[in-house]
C-alpha positions in Angstrom: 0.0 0.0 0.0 2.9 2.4 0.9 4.6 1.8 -2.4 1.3 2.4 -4.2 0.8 5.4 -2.5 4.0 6.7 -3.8 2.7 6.4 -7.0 -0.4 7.1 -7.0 0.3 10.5 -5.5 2.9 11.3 -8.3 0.5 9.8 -11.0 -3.0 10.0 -10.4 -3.9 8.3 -13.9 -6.8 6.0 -15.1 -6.4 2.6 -14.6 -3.8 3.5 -11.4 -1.2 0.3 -10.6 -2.0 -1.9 -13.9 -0.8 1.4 -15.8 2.6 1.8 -13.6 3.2 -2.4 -14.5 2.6 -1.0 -18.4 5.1 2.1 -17.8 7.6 0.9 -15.5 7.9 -3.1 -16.0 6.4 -4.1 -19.4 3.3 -3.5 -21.3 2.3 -7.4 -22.1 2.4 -7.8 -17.9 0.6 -4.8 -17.3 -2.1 -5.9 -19.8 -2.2 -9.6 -18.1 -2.4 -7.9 -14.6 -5.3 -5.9 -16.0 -7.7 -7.9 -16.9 -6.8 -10.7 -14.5 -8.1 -7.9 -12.1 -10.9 -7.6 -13.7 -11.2 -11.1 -14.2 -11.1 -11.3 -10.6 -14.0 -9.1 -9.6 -16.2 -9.8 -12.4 -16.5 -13.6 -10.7 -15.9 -12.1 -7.0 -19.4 -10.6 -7.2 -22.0 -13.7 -7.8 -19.8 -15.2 -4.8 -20.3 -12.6 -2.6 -24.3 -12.1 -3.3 -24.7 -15.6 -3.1 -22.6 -15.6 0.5 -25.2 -12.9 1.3 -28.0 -14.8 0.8 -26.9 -17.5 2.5 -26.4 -15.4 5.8 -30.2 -14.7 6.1 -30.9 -18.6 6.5 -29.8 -17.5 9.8 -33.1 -15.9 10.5 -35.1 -17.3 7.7 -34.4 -20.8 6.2 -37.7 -20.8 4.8 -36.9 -18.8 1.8 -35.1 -19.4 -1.6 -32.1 -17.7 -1.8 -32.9 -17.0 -5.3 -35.3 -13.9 -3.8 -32.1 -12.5 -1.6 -30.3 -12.7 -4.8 -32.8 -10.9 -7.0 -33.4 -8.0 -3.8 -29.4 -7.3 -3.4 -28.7 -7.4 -7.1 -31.5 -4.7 -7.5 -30.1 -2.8 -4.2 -26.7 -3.1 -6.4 -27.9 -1.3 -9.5 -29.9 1.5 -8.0 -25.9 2.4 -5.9 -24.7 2.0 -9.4 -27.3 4.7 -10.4 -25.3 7.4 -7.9 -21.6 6.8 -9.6 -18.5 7.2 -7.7 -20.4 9.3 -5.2 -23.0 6.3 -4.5 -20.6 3.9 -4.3 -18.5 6.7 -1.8 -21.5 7.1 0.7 -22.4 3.1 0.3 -19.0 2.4 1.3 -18.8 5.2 4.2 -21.7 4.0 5.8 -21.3 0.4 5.7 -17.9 1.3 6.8 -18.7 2.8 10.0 -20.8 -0.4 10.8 -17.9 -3.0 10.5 -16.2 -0.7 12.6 -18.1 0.1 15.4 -19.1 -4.0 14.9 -15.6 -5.1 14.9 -14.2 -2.6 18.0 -17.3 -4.2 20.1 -16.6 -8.0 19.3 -12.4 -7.4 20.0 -13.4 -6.3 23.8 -16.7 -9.0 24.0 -13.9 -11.6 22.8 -11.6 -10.1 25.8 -14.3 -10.6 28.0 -15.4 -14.1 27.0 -11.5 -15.0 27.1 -11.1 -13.6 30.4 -14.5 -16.2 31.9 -16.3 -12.6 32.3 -19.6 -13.8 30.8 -21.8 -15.8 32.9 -23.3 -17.8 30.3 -19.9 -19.3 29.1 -19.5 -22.4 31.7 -16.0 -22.7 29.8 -14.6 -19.9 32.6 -11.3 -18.5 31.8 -10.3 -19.4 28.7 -6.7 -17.4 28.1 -5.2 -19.5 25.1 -6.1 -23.0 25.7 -7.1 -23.5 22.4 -3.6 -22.4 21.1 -2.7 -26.1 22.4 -5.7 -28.1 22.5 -6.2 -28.7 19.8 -4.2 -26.1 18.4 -3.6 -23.1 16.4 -1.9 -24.4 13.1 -3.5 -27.5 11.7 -2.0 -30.5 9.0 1.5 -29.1 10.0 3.0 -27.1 7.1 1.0 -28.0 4.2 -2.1 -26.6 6.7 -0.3 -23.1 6.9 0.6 -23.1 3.3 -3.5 -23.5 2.3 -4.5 -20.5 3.9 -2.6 -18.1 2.1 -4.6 -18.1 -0.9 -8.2 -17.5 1.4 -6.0 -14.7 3.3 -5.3 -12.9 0.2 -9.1 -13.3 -1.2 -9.9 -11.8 2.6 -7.9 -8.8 2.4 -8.6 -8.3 -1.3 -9.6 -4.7 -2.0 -7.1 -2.8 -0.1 -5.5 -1.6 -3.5 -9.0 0.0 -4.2 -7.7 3.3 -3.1 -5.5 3.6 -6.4 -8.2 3.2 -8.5 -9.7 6.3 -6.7 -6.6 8.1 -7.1 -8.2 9.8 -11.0 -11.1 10.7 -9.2 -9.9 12.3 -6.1 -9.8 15.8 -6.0 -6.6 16.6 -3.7 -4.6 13.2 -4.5 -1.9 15.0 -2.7 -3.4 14.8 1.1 -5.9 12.2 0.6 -4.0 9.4 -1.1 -1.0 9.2 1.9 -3.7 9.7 4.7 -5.5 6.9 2.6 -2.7 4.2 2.9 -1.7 4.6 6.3 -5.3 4.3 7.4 -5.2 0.8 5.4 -2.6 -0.6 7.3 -3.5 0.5 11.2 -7.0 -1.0 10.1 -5.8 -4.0 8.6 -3.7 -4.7 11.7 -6.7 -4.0 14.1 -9.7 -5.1 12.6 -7.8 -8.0 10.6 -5.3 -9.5 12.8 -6.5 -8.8 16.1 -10.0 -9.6 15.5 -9.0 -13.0 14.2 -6.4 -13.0 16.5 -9.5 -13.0 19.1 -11.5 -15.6 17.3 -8.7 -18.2 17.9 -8.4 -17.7 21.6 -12.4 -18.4 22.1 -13.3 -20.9 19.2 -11.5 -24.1 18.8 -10.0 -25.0 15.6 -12.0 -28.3 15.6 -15.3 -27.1 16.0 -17.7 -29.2 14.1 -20.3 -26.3 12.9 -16.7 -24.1 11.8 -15.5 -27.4 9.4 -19.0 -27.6 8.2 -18.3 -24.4 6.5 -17.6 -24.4 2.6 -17.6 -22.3 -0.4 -19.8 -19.5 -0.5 -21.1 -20.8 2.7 -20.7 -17.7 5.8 -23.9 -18.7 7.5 -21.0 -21.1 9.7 -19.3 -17.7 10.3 -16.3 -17.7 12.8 -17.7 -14.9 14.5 -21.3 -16.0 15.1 -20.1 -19.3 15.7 -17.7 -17.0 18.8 -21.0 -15.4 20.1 -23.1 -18.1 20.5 -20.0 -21.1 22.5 -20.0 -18.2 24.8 -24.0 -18.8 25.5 -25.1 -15.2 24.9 -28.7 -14.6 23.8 -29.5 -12.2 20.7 -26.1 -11.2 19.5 -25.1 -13.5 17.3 -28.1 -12.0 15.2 -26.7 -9.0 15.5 -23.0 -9.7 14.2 -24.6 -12.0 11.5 -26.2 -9.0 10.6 -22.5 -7.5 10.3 -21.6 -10.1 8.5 -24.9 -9.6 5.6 -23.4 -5.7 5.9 -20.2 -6.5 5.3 -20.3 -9.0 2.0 -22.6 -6.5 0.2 -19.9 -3.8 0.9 -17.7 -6.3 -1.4 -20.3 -7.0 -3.6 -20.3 -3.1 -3.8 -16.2 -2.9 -3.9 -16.3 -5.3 -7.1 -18.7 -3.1 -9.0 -16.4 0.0 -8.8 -12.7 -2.3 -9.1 -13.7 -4.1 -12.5 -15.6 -1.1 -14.0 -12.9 1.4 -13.6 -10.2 -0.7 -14.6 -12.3 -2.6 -17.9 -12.9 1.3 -18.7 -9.2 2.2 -18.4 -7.4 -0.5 -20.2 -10.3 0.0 -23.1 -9.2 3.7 -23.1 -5.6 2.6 -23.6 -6.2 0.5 -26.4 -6.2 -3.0 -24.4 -10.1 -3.3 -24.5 -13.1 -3.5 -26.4 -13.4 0.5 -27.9 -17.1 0.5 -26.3 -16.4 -0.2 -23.2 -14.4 3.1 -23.4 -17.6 5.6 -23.2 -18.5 7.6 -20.0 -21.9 9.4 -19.7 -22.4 12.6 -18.4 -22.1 11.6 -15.0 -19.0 9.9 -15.1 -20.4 6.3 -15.3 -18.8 3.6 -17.3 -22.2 2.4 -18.6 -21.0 -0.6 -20.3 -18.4 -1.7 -18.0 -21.3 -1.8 -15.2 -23.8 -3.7 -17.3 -20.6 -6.3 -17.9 -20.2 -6.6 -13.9 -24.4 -7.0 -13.2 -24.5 -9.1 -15.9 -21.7 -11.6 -14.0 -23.7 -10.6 -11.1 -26.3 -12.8 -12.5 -24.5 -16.1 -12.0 -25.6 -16.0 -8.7 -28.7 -17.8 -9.5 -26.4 -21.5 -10.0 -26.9 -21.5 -6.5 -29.9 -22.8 -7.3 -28.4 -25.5 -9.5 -27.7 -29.1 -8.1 -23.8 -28.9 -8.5 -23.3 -24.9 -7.4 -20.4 -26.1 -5.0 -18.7 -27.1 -8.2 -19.2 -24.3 -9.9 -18.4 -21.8 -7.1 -15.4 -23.2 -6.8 -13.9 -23.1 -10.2 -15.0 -19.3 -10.1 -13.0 -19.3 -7.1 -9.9 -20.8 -8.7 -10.2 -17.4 -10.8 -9.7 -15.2 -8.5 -7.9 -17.2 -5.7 -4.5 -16.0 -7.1 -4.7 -12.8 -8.7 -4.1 -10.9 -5.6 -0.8 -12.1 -5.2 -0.3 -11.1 -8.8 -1.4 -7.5 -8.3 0.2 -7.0 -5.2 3.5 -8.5 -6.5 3.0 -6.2 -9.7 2.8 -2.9 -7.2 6.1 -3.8 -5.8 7.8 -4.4 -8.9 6.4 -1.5 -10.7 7.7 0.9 -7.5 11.1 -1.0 -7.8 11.6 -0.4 -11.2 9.8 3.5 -10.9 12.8 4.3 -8.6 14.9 3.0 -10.9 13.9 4.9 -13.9 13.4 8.2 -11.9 17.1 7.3 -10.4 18.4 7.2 -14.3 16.7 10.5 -15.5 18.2 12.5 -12.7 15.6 13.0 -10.8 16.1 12.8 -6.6 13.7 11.5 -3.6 13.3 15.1 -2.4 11.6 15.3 -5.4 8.9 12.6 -4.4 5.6 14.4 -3.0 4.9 11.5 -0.8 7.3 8.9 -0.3 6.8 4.8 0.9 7.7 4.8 4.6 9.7 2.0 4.3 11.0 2.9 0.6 12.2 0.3 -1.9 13.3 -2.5 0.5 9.8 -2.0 1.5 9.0 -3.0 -1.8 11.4 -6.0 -2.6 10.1 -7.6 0.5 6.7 -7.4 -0.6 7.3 -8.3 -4.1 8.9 -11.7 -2.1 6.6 -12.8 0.3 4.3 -12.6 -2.8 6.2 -14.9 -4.7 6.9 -17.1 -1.5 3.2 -17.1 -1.1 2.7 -18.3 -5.2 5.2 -20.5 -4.2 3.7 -22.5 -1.2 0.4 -22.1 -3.1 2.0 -24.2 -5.9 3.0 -26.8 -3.6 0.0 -27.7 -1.9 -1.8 -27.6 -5.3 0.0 -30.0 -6.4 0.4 -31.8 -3.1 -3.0 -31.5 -1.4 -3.5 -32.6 2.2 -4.2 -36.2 2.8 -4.3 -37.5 -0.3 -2.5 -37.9 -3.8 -1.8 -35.1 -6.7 -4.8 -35.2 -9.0 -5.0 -32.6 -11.9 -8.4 -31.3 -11.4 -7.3 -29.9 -7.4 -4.4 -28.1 -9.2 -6.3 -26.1 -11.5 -9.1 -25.7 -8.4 -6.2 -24.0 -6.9 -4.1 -22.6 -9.6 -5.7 -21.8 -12.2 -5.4 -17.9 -12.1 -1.4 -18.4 -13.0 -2.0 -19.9 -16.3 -4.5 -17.7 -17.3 -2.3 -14.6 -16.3 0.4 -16.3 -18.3 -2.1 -16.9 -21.4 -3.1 -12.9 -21.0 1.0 -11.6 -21.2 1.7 -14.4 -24.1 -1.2 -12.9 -25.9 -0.8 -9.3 -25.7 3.0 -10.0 -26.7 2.1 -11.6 -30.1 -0.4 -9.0 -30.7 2.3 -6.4 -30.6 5.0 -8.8 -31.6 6.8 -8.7 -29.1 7.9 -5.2 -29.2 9.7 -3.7 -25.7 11.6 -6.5 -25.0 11.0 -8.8 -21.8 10.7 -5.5 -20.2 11.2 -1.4 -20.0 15.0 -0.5 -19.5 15.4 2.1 -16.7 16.4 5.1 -19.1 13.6 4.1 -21.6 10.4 4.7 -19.4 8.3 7.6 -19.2 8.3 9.3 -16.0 6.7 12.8 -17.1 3.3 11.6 -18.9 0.4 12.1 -16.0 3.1 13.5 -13.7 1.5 15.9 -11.1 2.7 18.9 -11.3 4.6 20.0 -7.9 4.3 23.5 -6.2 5.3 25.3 -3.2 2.0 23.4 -1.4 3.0 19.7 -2.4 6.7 19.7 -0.6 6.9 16.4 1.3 5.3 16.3 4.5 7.8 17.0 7.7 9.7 13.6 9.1 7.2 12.5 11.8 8.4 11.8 15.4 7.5 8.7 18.1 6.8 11.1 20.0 3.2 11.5 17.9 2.9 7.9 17.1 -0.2 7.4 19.4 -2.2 10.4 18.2 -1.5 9.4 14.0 -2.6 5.9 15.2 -5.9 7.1 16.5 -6.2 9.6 13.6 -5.4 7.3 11.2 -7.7 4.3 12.5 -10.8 6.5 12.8 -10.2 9.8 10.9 
């Protein structure tokens, strides 16, 4: 996020990090990074209305979840009605209900940890279930599985480059934008889950029962209700409704703005290029609600099967993006490095600069890496082609999109852009006396940004 930042304040361009892979890496791996992001929220969507649905069998079992389908994919077109504005206020609001939801369940899970609820006969708890029966399960290959559903979890968090064409002072909203994504992901992320582990065992039967597009076993509820405490699993499930239609909402806005940006460079359909008056990609959106409509094979006989080659998809293609980020930043220094240019120069720099950014770029390729392996050695039993492409099939297809776009411009450029060749003044922001980097920040005020940027 830091290294986006960087970018993003310095170019605020359509299209955001799959243009800095085209400018500063190559133009065939920004293309396949592209659409493999759009790719990705284009079959995100029908999961997460479906996963939706699904949540209000909580209450009411008694209906299809064909209806819940049909009422949020209507809720989902009138947002689209509002633009980036709609989608703005959607998110906002939505927003400061996972919050507030999330905040409440961290100190409810202290309490229940602590044996302060007197419905919970468990008593103190502290972290007996980090040893009975454990935190880590089926050793290695266990910890290796989970990357791919971690990534798909925290997918979304690059959203804010998107925004970075649309925003109206990139400058001050873009920095306070990424360090607010990392305080919250470390809060509301980690320690929430952090939280879930100390009061639910890793063996409970009603969390295993939980598959595919299935949240109605939710981790959280499941939290609530061990402890014994009447009514408020209702409540977080209710969170839980709130919070999958904000992603359903998230992949609207990710797949439109990018299909309309990489049409607009010439690496898309030419329709999908227009814009009405109000700054809607009209096309692009009808594209996403269409794919929206695939919700309805939850209604089929072998939905599980389906769902979870949609999920192959889009399992991987974080890792892709968030790898692409890092590389593009690496090789952005390099080129601004080779045209003279200086870091004083940088409006906003990554706080932990380009080291910042080979380490992401590695954990993403140890994570592809470890993803690889237990594809093609799944727990407990033996390698079988059709569990590999379950979990791997986003690499080939990114592979097939970069093969492509290379024979289509015959393989022009080279493997990639050499450090004095890119262009590092096209969409450059211009700098005045009003966009000098910010002052070096002391620990002295680390509490007060914390709070600022968690809630602010």
């Amino acid at each position: 996020m830091q290294a986006l930042g960087e970018l993003a304040v310095l170019y605020p361009v359509n299209g955001a990090f799959y243009m800095y892979s085209c400018r500063f890496v190559d133009e065939a791996w920004g293309f396949a990074m592209g659409w493999d992001y759009v790719i990705n929220w284009l079959v995100v969507l029908p999961f997460e209305i479906t996963a939706a649905g699904i949540t209000i069998d909580f209450w009411r079992d008694d209906i299809n979840i064909g209806v819940w389908v049909a009422v949020f994919l209507f809720l989902l077109c009138v947002v689209q009605f509002f633009g980036v504005r709609g989608y703005g206020e959607v998110e906002l609001f939505l927003g400061l209900i996972k919050i507030v939801a999330v905040v409440g369940f961290i100190i409810l899970g202290i309490v229940i940890d602590c044996g302060g609820v007197p419905t919970d006969d468990r008593g103190y708890i502290g972290a007996h279930y980090w040893h009975d029966p454990g935190a880590f399960r089926n050793g290695f290959k266990g910890f290796c599985t989970v990357f791919v559903t971690a990534a798909f979890a925290f997918a979304g968090t690059e959203l804010v480059g998107l925004a970075a064409a649309e925003a109206a002072d990139p400058r001050k909203s873009l920095p306070k934008a990424t360090r607010q994504v990392f305080w919250r992901i470390t809060l509301f992320y980690v320690l929430s889950l952090f939280i879930v582990g100390l009061i639910l065992p890793s063996d409970s039967e009603d969390l295993l029962g939980a598959s595919g597009a299935n949240t109605k076993a939710s981790p959280f509820v499941l939290a609530i209700q061990r402890a014994g405490i009447k009514g408020l699993p209702s409540v977080f499930n209710a969170v839980i409704t709130i919070s999958v239609l904000s992603v359903a909402n998230s992949c609207t806005y990710g797949s439109t703005r990018t299909m309309q940006a990489l049409a607009a460079n010439g690496m898309g359909p030419k329709f999908l290029r227009y814009i009405d008056s109000k700054g809607r990609p009209i096309w692009c959106i009808l594209i996403q609600l269409l794919f929206g409509l695939l919700a309805f094979i939850g209604e089929a006989g072998n939905s599980s099967t389906v769902f979870t080659w949609l999920l192959s998809l889009a399992g991987l293609s974080n890792f892709f993006v968030w790898g692409s980020i890092n590389l593009a930043h690496i090789r952005f220094r390099s080129g601004w490095k080779a045209h003279g240019r200086t870091l004083e120069e940088l409006p906003y720099q990554a706080a932990f600069g380009v080291i910042g950014s080979y380490i992401g770029l590695t954990l993403n390729w140890l994570a592809l890496i470890a993803t690889f392996y237990t594809s093609v050695f799944p727990i407990g039993s033996d390698p079988d082609a059709e569990y590999f492409f379950e979990s791997f099939l986003a690499a080939p297809i990114v592979i097939f999109l970069y093969l492509c776009w290379k024979a289509w411009i015959r393989g022009k450029g080279g493997l990639f852009i050499r450090s004095h060749q890119m262009d590092i003044t096209t969409g450059l922001r211009a700098l005045d006396l009003g966009d000098l980097p910010e002052p070096k920040q002391s620990l002295l005020t680390l509490p007060y940004r914390f709070v600022k940027d968690l809630f602010v």
